[in-house]
Phi, psi and omega in degrees: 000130171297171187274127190292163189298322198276091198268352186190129181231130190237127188238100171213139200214148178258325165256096209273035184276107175112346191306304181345281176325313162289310161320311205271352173249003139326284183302321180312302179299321183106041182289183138248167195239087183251134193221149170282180197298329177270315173286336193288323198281347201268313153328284177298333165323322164255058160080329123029064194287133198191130188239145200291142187306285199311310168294336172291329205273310199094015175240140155288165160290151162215167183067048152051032150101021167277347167235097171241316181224037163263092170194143202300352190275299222272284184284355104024273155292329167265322212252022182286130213254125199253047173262321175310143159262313184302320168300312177313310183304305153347276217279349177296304199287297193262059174072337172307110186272120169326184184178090208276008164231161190216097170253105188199122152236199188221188184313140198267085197301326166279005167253332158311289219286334180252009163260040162058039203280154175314077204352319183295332188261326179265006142309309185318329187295005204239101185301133154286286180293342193286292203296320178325301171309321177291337203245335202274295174324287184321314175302333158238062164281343167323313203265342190222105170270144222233120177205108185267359209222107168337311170314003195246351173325303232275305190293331184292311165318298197316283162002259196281018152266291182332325178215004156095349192199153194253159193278147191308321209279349164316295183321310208278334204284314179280326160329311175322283216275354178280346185267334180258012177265349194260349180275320204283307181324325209259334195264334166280334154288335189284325183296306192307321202268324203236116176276357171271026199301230083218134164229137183240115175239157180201173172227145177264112174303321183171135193305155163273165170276317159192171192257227187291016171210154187275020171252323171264155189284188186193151159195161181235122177236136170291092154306098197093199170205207180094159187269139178204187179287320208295347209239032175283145172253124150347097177298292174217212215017232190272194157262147205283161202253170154296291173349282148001305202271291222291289183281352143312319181294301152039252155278356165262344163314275210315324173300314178266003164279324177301323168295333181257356174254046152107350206273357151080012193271168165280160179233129181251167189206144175230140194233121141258164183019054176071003182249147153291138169262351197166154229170112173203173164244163192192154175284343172244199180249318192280323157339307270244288149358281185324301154323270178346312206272002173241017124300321159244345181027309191264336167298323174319303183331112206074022192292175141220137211251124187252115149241177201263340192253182183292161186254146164230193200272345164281338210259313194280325170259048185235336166294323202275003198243347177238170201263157221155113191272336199214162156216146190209135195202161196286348195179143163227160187271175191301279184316341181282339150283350184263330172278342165234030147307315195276359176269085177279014174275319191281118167258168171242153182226107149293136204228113182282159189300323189272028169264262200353316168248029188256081174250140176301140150270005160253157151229152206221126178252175173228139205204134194325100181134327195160167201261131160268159151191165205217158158295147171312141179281063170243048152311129178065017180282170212154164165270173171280001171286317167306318162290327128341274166323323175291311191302298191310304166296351175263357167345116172248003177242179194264350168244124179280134208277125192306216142298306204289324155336283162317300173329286190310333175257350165270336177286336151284310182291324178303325208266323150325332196264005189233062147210138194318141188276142015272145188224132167203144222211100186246132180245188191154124171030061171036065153185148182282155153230017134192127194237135173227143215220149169053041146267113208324306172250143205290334168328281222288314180295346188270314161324300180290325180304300209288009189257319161310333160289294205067242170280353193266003181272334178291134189088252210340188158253202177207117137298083150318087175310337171223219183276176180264096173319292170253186196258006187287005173269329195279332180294326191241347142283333170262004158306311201265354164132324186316120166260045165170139177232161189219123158225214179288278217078143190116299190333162170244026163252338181331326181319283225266005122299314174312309156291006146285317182284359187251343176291313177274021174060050181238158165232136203242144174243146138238126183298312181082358167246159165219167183246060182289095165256135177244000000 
């Protein structure tokens, strides 16, 4: 083995995980071990030979530990280039030893900032001297190796009893990431102080096998941090495709919206090509299945089937009997693993409870050149009774929507807004029975619902993601049977739906909101 490179490490961390360890294999190489007040003690606690920041500055901590290592003894020792003869000569003539390694992350100002702490404690939160250190290091990563991330103890030790030195393109790989921990850090103090602040950081989670085609690449990357859908875990099968992913994100919106809007029932969602096919309640989760799946049936095929309940063994071999590339649920039980074991292909995505009440407040698109973004679309979330009460005053036809009427149509308005613009969407006793989506004219999707309805249009409703140009979708919806619709409102044409919806004894709402997703 070469002799190593790290003759003096300076280590101070607020997430001490791995320090120990690292340290006492430092000290092994013949490192010394220089740490600020809480790791030094943490250090000696385990034996830890450690010589304290203040003994190297000739300074104590002061200002209640907001001044520990802003000092020339300190940065110094980090930014001297040791190629420099003249830098070398500098910190030589003034007692200044180098200091070739930097293990330091910092306070945790974003776990503060999401326990809502009073703004005077959450100043305390925001480290100085860390990032200092840190940017000092990165900058002379020829000369310092730099490490902001516990994970990185283990290979960077492995390295140098091995070779005595990390290799450059290592050095640089962590300078990248000690520079985007001190950005992201910084884009989290600026969100707090400025809230139109906006930064877009991701970690990239994992390469795709290719993206919506086997010609183009792919990879899925993580925004935050925290349990969320993307931090779901993967049970069995393959690895999920872009594809995979697009409709999974999908159905499980749809899935946490039927969850969240007050009616406690279980719900299932069936998604193709990023549109729901089917969408129900159900007094069980496999009612719940059925229904759905017998709005579209044939669109299902190659689905991906989302629920708000636990998945069981019965419900999983009744899943096992149709082709279904992914399934994702708060939990599935031992049979219900046992049983789609045998689908080996098949992923299952457990989705933890606190995703469930986790939503982005943006959404972020990529458009040539550069990103839209917009707020999340969350008009009218709520329970349905509050809405409902609302709904009642907007009635624009002369016969008013029975109860059971309403349920279906907040059970629609809900369900409309995750489906491809021109979007329109017939329920009935809280599961669709037909849906049509992303047609240039709002005809032609109202065509594909009532013709996937058949007869099942008779009795149901119609949910519009937006107004009616003209009056003719409320005429052939209530020609086939539909009794109530829920739309937008704003045509300047609205009259002669309304006189449609009153010729056919229909009852009709304007929401005055509309859900145009394209």
């Amino acid at each position: 083995m070469s002799e190593c490179v790290v003759k003096r490490a300076l280590i101070s961390v607020s997430d001490k995980t791995g320090a120990v360890e690292f340290a006492r294999g430092l000290r092994e190489l013949g490192a010394e071990i220089i740490s600020t007040s809480s790791t030094a003690a943490r250090l000696s606690e385990a034996g830890v030979p450690v010589t304290r920041v203040s003994d190297v500055t000739g300074f104590p901590e002061i200002l209640g530990g907001r001044v520990k290592t802003l000092h020339p003894a300190i940065h110094g020792g980090i930014l001297a280039r040791r190629e420099d003869a003249e830098h070398m000569k500098t910190i030589g003539d003034l007692g200044i030893a180098p200091i070739d390694l930097v293990a330091v992350n910092l306070y945790p100002f974003r776990e503060a900032a999401a326990k809502k702490l009073p703004f005077e404690s959450l100043i305390e939160e925001i480290d100085i001297g860390g990032p200092s250190l840190v940017r000092s290091a990165a900058k002379n990563h020829e000369d310092v190796i730099v490490i902001v991330n516990p994970s990185d103890y283990a290979p960077v030790l492995a390295a140098l009893r091995r070779d005595g030195d990390c290799p450059s393109k290592e050095r640089r790989r962590l300078a990248g990431a000690a520079f985007r921990h001190t950005a992201e850090y910084d884009a989290c103090i600026a969100k707090v102080m400025d809230a139109s602040f906006e930064a877009l950081f991701a970690e990239k989670v994992s390469d795709l096998r290719y993206g919506e085609n086997p010609g183009q690449s792919a990879a899925l990357y993580a925004r935050g941090e925290g349990d969320s859908f993307i931090r779901s875990r993967q049970l069995q099968g393959k690895e999920l495709s872009y594809n995979n992913w697009l409709d999974a994100d999908g159905a499980f919106r749809v899935a946490r919206e039927l969850k969240i809007c007050g009616l406690g029932k279980p719900a299932a969602v069936i998604v193709k090509h990023a549109n729901p096919c089917g969408a129900a309640f159900g007094l069980t989760a496999q009612e719940a299945f059925e229904r759905a799946y017998a709005c579209d049936e044939r669109s299902a095929f190659g689905g991906i089937a989302a629920f708000t309940d636990p998945v069981n063994g019965q419900l999983a071999e009744r899943l096992a009997e149709i082709f279904l590339e992914v399934i994702l649920a708060p939990s599935f039980d031992d049979d219900a693993r046992a049983a789609l074991l045998r689908k080996t292909n098949l992923r299952l995505l457990e989705v933890d409870d606190d995703a469930w009440d986790k939503m982005d407040e943006d959404e972020w698109r990529s458009i040539e050149g550069g990103f839209l973004v917009q707020g999340r679309d969350a008009q009218e979330e709520g329970s349905n009774a509050a809405l409902a009460a609302r709904w009642r005053e907007r009635v624009v036809t002369r016969r008013v929507p029975s109860a059971s009427e309403m349920a279906d149509l907040l059970f629609a308005w809900r369900l409309v807004k995750y489906v491809k613009s021109n979007a329109i969407v017939l329920a009935r006793d809280g599961a669709t029975v037909g849906i049509g989506t992303g047609q240039p004219s709002r005809l032609g999707s109202a065509e594909i619902a009532l013709r996937h309805a058949g007869m099942k249009a008779a009795g149901a409703v119609m949910a519009s993601d937006a107004f009616f140009p003209f009056g003719d979708v409320v005429k052939y919806a209530g020609e086939a049977g539909v009794t109530a619709v829920v739309q937008s409102g704003g045509s300047i044409r609205d009259a002669e739906s309304t006189a449609a919806a009153d010729e056919h004894g229909m009852a009709m709402i304007h929401t005055g909101t509309r859900h145009f997703r394209h």
